[in-house]
PDB file with one MODEL, atoms N, CA, C and O in Angstrom:
MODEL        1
ATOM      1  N   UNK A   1       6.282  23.407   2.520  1.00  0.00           N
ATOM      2  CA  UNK A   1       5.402  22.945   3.570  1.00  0.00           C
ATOM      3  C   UNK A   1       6.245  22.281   4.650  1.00  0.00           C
ATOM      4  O   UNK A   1       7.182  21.528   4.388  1.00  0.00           O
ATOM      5  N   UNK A   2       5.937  22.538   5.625  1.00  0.00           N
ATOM      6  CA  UNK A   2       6.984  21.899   7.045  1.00  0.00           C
ATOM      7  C   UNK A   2       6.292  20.366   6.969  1.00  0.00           C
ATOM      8  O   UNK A   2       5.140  19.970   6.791  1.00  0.00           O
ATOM      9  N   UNK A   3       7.841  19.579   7.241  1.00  0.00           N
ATOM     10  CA  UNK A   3       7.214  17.993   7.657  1.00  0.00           C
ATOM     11  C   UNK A   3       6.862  18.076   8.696  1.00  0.00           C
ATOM     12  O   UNK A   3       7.643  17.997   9.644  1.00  0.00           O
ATOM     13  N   UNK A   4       5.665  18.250   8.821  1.00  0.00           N
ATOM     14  CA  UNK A   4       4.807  17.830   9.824  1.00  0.00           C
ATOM     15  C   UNK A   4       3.682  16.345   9.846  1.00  0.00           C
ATOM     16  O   UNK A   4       3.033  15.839  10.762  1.00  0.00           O
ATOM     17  N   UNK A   5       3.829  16.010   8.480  1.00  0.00           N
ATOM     18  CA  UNK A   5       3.227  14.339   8.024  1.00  0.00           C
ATOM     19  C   UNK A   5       4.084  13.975   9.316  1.00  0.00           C
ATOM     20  O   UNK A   5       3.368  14.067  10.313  1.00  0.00           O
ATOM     21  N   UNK A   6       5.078  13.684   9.549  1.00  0.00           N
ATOM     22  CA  UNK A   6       5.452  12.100  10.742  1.00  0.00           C
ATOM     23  C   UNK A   6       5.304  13.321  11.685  1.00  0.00           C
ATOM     24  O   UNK A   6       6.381  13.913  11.631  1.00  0.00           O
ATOM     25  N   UNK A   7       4.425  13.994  12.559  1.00  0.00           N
ATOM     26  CA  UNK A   7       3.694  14.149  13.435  1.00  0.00           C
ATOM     27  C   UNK A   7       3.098  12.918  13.969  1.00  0.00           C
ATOM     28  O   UNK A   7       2.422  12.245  13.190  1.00  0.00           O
ATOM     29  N   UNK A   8       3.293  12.404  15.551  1.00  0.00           N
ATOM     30  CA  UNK A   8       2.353  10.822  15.442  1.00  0.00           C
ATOM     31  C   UNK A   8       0.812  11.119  16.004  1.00  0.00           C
ATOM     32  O   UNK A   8       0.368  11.850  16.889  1.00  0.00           O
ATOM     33  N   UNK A   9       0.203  10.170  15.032  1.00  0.00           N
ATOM     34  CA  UNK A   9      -0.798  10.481  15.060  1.00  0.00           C
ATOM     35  C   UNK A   9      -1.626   8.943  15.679  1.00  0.00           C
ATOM     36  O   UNK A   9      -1.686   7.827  15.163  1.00  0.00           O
ATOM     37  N   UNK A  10      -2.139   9.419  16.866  1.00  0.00           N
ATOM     38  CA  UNK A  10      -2.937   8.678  17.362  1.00  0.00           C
ATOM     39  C   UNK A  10      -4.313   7.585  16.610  1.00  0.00           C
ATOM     40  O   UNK A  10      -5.305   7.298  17.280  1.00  0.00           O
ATOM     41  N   UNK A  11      -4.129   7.105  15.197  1.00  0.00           N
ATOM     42  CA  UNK A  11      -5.235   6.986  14.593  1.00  0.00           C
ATOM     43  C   UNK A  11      -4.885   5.811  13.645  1.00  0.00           C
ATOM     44  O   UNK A  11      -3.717   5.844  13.255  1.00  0.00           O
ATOM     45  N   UNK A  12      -5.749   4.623  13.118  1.00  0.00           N
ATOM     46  CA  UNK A  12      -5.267   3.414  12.695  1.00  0.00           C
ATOM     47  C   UNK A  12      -5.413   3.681  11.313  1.00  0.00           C
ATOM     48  O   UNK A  12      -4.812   2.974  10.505  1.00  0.00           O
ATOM     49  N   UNK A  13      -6.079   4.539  10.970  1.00  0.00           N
ATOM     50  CA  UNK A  13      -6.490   4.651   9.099  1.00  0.00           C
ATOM     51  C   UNK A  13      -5.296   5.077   8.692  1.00  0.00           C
ATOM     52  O   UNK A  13      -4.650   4.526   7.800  1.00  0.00           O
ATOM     53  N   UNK A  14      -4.750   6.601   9.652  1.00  0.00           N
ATOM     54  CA  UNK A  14      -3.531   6.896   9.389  1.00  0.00           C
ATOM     55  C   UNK A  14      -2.512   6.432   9.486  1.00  0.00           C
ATOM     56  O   UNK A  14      -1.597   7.178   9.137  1.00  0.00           O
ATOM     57  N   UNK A  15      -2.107   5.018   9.984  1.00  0.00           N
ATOM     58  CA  UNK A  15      -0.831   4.163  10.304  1.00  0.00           C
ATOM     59  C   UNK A  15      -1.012   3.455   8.887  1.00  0.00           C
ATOM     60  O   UNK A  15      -0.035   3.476   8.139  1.00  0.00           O
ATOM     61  N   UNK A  16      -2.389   2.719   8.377  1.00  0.00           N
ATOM     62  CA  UNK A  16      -2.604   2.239   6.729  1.00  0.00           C
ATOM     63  C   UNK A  16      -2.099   2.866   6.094  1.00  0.00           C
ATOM     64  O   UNK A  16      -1.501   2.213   5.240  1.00  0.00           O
ATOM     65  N   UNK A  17      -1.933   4.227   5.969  1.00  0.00           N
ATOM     66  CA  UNK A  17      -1.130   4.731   4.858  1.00  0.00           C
ATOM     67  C   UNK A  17       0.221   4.477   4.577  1.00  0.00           C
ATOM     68  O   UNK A  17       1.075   4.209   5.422  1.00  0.00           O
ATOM     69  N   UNK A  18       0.361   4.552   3.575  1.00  0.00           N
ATOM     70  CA  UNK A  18       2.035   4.611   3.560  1.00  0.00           C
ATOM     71  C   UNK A  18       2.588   6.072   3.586  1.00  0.00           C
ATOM     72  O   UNK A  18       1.967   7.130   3.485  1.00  0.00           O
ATOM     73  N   UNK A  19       4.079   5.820   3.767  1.00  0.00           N
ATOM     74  CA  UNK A  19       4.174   7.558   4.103  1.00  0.00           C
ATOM     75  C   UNK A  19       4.237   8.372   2.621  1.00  0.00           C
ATOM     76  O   UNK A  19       4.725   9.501   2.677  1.00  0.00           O
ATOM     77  N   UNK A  20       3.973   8.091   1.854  1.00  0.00           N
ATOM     78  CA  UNK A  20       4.286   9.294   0.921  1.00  0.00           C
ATOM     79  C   UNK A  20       2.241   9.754   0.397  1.00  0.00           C
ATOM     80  O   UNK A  20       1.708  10.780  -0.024  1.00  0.00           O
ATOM     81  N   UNK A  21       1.681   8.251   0.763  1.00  0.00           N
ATOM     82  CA  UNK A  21       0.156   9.170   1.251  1.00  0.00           C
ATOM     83  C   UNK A  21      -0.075  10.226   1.876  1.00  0.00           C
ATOM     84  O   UNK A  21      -0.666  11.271   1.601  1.00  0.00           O
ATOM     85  N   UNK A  22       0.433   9.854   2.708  1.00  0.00           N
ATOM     86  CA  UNK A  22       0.583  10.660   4.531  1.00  0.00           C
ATOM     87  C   UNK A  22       0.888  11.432   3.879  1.00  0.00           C
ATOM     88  O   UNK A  22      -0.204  11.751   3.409  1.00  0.00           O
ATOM     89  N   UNK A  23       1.724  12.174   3.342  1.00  0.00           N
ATOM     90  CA  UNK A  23       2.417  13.547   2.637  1.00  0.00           C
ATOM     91  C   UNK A  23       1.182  14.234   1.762  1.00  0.00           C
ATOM     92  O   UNK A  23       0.818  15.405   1.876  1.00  0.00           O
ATOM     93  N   UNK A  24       0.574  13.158   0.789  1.00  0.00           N
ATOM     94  CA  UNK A  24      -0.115  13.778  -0.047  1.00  0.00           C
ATOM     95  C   UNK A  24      -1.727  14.551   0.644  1.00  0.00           C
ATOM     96  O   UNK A  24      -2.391  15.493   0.211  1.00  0.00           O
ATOM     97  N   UNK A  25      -1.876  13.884   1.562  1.00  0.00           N
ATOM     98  CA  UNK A  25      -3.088  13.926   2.275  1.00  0.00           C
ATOM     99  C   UNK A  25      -2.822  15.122   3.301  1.00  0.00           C
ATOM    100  O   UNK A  25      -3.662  15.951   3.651  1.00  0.00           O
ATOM    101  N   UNK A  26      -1.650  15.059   3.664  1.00  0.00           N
ATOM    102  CA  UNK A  26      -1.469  16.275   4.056  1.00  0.00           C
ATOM    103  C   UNK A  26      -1.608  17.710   3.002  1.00  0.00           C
ATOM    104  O   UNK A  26      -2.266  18.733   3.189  1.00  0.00           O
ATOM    105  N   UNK A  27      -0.804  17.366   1.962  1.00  0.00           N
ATOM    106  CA  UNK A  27      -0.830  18.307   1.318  1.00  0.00           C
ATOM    107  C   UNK A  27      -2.330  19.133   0.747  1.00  0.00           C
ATOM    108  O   UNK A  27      -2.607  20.324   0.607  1.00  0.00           O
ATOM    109  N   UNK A  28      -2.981  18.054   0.549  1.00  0.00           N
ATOM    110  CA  UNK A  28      -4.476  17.988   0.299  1.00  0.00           C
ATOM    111  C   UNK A  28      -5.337  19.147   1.285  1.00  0.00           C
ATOM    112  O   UNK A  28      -6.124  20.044   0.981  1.00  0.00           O
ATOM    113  N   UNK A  29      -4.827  18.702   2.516  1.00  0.00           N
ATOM    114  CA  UNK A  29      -5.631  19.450   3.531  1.00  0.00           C
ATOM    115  C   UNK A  29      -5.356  20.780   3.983  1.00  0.00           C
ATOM    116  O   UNK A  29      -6.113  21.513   4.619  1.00  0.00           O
ATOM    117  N   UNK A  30      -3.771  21.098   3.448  1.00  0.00           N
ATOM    118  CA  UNK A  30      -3.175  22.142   3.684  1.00  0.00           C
ATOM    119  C   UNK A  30      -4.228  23.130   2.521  1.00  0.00           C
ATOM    120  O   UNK A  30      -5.075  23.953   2.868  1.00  0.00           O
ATOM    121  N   UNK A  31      -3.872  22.757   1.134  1.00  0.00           N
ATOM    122  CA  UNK A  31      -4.544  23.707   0.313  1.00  0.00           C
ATOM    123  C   UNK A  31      -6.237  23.628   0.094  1.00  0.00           C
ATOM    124  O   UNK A  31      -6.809  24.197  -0.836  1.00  0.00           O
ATOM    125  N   UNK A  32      -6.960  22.763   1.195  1.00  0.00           N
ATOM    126  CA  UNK A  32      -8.361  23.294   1.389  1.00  0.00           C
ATOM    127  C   UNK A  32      -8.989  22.357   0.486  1.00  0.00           C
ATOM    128  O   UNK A  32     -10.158  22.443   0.110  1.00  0.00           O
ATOM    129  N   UNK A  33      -8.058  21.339   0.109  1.00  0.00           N
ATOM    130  CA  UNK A  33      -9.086  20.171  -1.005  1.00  0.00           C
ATOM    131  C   UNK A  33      -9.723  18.721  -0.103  1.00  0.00           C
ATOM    132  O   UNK A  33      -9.445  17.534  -0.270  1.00  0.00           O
ATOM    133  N   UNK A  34     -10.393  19.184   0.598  1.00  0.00           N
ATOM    134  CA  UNK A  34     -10.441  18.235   1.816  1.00  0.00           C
ATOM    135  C   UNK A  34     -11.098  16.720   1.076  1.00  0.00           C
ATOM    136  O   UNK A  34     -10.743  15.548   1.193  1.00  0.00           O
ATOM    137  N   UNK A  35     -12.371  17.474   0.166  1.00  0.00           N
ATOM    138  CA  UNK A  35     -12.914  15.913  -0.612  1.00  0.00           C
ATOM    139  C   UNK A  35     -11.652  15.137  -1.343  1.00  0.00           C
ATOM    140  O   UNK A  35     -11.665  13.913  -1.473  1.00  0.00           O
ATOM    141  N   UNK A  36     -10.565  15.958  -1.806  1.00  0.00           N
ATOM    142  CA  UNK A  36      -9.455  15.002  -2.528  1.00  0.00           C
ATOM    143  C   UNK A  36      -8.779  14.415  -1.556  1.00  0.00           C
ATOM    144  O   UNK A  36      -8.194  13.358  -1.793  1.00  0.00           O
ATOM    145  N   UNK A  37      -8.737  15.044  -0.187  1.00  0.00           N
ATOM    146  CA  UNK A  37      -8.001  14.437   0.975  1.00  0.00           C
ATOM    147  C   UNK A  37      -8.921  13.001   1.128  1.00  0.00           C
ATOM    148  O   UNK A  37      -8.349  11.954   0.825  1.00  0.00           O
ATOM    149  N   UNK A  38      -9.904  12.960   1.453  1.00  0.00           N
ATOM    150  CA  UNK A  38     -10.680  11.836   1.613  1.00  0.00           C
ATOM    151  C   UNK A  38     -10.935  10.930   0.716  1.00  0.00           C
ATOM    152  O   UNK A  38     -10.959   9.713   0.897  1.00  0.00           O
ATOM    153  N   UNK A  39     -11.134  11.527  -0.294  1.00  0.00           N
ATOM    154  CA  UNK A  39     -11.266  10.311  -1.417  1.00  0.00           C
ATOM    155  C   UNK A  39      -9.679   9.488  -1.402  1.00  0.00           C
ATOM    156  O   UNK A  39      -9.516   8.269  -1.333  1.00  0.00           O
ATOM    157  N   UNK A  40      -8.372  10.774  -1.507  1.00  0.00           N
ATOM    158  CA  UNK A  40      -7.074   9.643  -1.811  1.00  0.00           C
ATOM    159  C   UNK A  40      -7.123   8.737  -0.259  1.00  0.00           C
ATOM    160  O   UNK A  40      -6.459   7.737  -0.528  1.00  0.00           O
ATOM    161  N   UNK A  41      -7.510   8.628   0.977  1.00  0.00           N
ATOM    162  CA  UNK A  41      -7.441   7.778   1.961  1.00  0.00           C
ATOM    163  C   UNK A  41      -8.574   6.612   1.572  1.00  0.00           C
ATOM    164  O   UNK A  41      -8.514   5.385   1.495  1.00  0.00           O
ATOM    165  N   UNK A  42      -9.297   7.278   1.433  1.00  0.00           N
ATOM    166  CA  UNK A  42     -10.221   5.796   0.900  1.00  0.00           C
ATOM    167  C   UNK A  42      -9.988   4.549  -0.151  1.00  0.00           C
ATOM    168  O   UNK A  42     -10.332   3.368  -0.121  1.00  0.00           O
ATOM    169  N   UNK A  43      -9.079   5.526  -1.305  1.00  0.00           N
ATOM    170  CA  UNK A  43      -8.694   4.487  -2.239  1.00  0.00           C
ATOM    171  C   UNK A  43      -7.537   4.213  -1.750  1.00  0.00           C
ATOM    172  O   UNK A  43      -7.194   3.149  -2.265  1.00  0.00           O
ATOM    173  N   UNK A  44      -6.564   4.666  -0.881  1.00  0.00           N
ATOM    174  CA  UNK A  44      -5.177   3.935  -0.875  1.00  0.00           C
ATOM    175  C   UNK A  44      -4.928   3.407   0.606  1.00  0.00           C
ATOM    176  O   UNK A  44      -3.727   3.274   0.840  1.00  0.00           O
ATOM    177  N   UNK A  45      -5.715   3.097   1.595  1.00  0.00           N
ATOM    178  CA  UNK A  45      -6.088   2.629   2.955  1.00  0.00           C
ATOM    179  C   UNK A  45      -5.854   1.301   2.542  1.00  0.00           C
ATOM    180  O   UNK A  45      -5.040   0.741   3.276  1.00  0.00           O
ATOM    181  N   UNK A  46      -6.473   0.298   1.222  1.00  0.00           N
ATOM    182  CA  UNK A  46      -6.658  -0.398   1.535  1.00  0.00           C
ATOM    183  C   UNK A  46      -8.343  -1.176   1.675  1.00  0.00           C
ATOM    184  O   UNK A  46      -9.391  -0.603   1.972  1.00  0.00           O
ATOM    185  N   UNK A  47      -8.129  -2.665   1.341  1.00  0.00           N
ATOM    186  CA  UNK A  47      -9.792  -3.108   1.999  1.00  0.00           C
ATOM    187  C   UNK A  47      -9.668  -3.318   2.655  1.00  0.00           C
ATOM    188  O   UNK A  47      -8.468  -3.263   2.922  1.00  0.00           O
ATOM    189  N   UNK A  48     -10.638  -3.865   3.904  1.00  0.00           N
ATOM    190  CA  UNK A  48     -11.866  -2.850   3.207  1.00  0.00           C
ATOM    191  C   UNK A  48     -11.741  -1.646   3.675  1.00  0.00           C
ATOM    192  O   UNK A  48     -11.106  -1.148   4.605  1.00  0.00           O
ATOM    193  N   UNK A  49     -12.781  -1.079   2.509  1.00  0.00           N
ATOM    194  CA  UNK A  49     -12.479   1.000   2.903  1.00  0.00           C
ATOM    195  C   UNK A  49     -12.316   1.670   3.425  1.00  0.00           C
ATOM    196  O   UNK A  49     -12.224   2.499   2.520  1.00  0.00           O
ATOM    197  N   UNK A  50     -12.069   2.494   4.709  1.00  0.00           N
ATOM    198  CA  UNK A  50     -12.670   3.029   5.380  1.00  0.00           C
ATOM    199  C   UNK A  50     -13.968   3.777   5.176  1.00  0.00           C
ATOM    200  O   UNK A  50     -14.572   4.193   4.187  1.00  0.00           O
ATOM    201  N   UNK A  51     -14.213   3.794   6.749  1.00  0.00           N
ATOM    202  CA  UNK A  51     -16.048   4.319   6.610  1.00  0.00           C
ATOM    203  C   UNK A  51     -15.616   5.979   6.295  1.00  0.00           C
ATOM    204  O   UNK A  51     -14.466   6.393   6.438  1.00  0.00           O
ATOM    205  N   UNK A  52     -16.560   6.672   5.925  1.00  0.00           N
ATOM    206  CA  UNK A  52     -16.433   8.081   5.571  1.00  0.00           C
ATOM    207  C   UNK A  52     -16.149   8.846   6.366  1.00  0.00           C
ATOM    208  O   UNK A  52     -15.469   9.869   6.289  1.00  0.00           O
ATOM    209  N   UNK A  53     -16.875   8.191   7.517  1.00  0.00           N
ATOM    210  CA  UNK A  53     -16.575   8.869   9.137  1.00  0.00           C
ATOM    211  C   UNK A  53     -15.109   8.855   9.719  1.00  0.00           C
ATOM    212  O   UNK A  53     -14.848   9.830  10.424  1.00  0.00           O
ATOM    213  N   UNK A  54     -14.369   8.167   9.595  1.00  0.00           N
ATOM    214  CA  UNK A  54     -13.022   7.693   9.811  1.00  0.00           C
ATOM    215  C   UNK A  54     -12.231   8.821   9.239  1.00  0.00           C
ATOM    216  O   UNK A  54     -11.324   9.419   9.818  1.00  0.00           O
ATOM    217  N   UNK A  55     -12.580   8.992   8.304  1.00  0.00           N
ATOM    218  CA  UNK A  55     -11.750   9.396   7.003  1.00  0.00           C
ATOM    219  C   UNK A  55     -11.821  11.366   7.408  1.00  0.00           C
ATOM    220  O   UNK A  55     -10.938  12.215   7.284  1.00  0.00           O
ATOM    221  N   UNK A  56     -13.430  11.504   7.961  1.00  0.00           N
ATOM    222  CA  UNK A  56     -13.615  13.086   8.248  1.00  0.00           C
ATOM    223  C   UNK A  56     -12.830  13.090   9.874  1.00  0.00           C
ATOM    224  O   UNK A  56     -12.139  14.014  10.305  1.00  0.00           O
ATOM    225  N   UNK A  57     -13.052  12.209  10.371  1.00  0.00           N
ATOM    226  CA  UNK A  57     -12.155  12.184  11.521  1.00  0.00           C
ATOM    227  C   UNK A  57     -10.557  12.343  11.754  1.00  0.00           C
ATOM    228  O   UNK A  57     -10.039  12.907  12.718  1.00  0.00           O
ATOM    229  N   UNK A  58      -9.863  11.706  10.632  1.00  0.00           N
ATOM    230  CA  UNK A  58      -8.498  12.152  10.495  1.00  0.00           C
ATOM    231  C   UNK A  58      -8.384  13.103   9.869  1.00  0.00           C
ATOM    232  O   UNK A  58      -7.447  13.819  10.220  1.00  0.00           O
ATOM    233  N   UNK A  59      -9.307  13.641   8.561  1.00  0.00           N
ATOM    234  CA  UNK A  59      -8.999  14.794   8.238  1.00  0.00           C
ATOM    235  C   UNK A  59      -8.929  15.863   9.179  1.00  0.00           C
ATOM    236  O   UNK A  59      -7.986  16.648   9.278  1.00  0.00           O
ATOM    237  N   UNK A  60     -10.043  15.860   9.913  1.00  0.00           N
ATOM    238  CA  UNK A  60     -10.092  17.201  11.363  1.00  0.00           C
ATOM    239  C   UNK A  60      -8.673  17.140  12.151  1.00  0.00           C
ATOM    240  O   UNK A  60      -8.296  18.295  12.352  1.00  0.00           O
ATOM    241  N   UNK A  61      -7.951  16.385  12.558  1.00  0.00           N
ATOM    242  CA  UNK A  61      -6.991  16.030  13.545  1.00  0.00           C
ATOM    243  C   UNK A  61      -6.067  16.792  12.511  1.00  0.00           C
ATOM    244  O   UNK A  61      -5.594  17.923  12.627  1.00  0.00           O
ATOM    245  N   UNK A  62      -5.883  15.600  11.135  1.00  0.00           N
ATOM    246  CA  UNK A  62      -4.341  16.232  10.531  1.00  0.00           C
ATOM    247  C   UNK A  62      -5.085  17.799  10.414  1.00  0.00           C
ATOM    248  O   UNK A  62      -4.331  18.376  11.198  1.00  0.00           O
ATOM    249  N   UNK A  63      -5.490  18.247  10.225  1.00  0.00           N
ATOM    250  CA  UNK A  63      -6.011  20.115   9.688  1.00  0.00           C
ATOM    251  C   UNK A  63      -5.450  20.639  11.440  1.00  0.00           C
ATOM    252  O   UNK A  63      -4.686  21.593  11.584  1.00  0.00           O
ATOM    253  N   UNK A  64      -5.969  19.856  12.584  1.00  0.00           N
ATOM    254  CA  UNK A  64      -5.764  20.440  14.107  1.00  0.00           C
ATOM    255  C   UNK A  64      -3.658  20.890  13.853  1.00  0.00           C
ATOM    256  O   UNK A  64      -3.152  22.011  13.901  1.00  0.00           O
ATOM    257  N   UNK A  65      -2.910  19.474  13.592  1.00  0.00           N
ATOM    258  CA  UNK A  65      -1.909  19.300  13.495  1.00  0.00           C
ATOM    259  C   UNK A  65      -1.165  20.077  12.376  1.00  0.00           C
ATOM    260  O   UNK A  65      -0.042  20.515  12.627  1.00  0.00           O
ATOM    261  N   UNK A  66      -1.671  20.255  11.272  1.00  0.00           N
ATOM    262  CA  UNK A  66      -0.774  21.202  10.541  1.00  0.00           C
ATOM    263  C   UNK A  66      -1.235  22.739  10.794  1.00  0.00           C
ATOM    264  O   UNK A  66      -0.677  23.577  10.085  1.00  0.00           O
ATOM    265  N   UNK A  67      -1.949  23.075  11.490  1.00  0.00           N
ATOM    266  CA  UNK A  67      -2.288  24.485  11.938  1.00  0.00           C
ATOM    267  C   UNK A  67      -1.400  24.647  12.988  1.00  0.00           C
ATOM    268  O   UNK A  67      -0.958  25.786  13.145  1.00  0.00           O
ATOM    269  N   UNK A  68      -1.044  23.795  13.725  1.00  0.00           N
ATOM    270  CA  UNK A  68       0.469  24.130  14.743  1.00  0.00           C
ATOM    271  C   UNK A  68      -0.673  23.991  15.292  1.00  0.00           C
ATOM    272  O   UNK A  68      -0.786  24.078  16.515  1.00  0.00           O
TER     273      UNK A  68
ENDMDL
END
């Protein structure tokens, strides 16, 4: 998979992560597991949670960003 995780990403949920999230969440979204993408940002963001909305919001961007 191309590093494309440190792509910068305009977005604060995604700066909460740490980078080897960032990797996994990528990876997540690459192979189409988008609910595992969201659930691992929700539990490893941090409290409090992010809202669900947040969470479908970075997923769309990183999916924009690893599609080139």
């Amino acid at each position: 998979m191309p590093e494309r995780f440190n792509v910068k990403v305009n977005n604060a949920l995604w700066e909460c992560l740490p980078v080897e999230d960032r990797r996994q969440v990528d990876e997540l979204v690459v192979a189409g597991r988008h609910i595992q993408a969201i659930a691992l940002m929700r539990e490893r963001a941090g409290l409090p949670r992010p809202d669900l909305r947040d969470c479908v919001d970075l997923l769309e961007l990183r999916a924009q960003v690893l599609r080139g």
